[in-house]
C-alpha positions in Angstrom: 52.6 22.9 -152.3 53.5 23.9 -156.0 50.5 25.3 -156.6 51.2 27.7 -153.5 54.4 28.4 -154.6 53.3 29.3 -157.7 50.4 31.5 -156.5 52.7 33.2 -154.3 55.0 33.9 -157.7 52.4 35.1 -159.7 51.3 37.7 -156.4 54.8 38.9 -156.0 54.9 39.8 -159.3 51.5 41.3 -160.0 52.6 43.1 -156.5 55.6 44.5 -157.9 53.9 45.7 -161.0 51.1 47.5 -158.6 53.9 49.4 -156.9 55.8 50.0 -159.9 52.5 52.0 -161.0 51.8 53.7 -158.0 53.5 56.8 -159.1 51.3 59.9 -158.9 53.3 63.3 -160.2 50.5 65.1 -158.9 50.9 64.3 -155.4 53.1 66.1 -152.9 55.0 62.6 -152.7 54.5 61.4 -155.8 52.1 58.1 -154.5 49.0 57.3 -155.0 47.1 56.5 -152.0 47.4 52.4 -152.8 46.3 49.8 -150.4 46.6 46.0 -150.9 44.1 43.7 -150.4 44.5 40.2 -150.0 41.7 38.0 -151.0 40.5 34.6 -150.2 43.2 34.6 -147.2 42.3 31.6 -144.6 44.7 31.7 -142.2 47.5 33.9 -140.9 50.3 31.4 -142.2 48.8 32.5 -146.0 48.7 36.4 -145.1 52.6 36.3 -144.1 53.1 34.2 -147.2 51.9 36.9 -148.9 53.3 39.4 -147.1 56.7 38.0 -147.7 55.4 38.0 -151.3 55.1 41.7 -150.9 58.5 41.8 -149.3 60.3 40.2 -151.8 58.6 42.9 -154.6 59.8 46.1 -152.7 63.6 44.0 -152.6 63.6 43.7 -156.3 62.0 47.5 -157.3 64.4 48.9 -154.8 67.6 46.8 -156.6 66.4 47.9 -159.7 66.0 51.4 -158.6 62.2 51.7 -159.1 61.0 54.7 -156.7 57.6 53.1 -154.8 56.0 54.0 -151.8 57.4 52.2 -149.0 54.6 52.4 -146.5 51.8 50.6 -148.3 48.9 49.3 -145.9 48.6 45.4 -146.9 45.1 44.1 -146.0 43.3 41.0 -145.5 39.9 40.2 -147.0 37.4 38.3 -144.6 35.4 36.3 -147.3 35.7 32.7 -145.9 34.6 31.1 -142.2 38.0 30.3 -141.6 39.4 33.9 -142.1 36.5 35.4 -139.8 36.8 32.5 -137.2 40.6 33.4 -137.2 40.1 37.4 -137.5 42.1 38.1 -134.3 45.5 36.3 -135.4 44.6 38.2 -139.1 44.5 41.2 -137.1 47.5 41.4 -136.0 49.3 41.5 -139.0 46.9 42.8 -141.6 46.8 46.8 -142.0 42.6 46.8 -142.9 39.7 44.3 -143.0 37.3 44.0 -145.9 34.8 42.0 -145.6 33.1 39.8 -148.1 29.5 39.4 -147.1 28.5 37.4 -150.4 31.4 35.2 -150.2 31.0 34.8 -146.8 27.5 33.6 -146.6 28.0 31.2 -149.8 31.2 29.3 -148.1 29.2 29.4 -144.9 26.3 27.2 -146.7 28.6 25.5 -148.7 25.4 27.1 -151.7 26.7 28.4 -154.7 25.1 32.1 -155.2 25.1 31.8 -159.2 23.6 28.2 -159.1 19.5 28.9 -159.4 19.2 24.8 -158.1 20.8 25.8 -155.1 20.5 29.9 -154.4 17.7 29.0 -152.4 19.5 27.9 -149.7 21.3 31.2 -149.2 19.2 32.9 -146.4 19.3 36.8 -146.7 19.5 37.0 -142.8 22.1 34.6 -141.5 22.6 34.5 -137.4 25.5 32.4 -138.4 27.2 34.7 -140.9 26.2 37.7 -138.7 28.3 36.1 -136.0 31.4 35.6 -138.8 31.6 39.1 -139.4 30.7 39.8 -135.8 34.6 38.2 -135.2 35.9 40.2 -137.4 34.1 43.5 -136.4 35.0 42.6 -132.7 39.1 41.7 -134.0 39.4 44.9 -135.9 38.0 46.8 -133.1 40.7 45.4 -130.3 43.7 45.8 -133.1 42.2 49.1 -133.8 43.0 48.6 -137.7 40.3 50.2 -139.7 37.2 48.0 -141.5 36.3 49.1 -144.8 
């Protein structure tokens, strides 16, 4: 549990500093056009950690008087079997799907993809990765959040 805590720390601050930055003086609105995407997410308990994390950020810049953009679209990375298995729950709180094909298919064959001994075993057509991403297709779809 500490090492959650102190992952969610480290994200809340690297969050704020992200929206800190986001200042375009170009734009109309003076944003960039800045999405957040969360990787390695597992379940929908982590993304609304994390969005809390990204809660918490906007509280501080907003006590300290930083302008950011309020709006900004928090995503959820699909790269593990248990994020794609859970895709609908995910969707209903994440803004986007990405999803990670390579990490995918190496936590799916429990192969890692840099280890020559073991690459082999990383099939280039996978009915069983095509099916993960399949779920998260299919949960994007009914949420009607975009999959980039």
């Amino acid at each position: 549990m500490y090492l959650k805590a102190t992952i969610l720390t480290i994200l809340g601050w690297f969050i704020g500093m992200v929206l800190d930055a986001n200042i375009d003086f170009g734009d109309p609105m003076g944003f960039l056009s800045l999405r957040i995407l969360l990787p390695m997410v597992s379940t929908r308990d982590e993304f609304e950690h994390a969005l809390d994390a990204v809660y918490r950020a906007k509280c501080a810049l907003r006590e300290r008087g930083v302008p950011f953009a309020e709006t900004v679209p928090v995503g959820a990375f699909i790269e593990t079997p248990a994020a794609a298995l859970t895709a609908g729950d995910l969707a209903r709180r994440a803004a986007f799907f990405n999803v990670g094909t390579n990490n995918l298919i190496q936590y799916t064959y429990a192969a890692d993809r840099v280890n020559p001994q073991v690459r082999a075993y990383l099939p280039a057509a996978s009915p069983a990765v095509y099916r993960l991403v399949r779920f998260a297709v299919e949960a994007a779809a009914e949420a009607r959040i975009p999959l980039c």
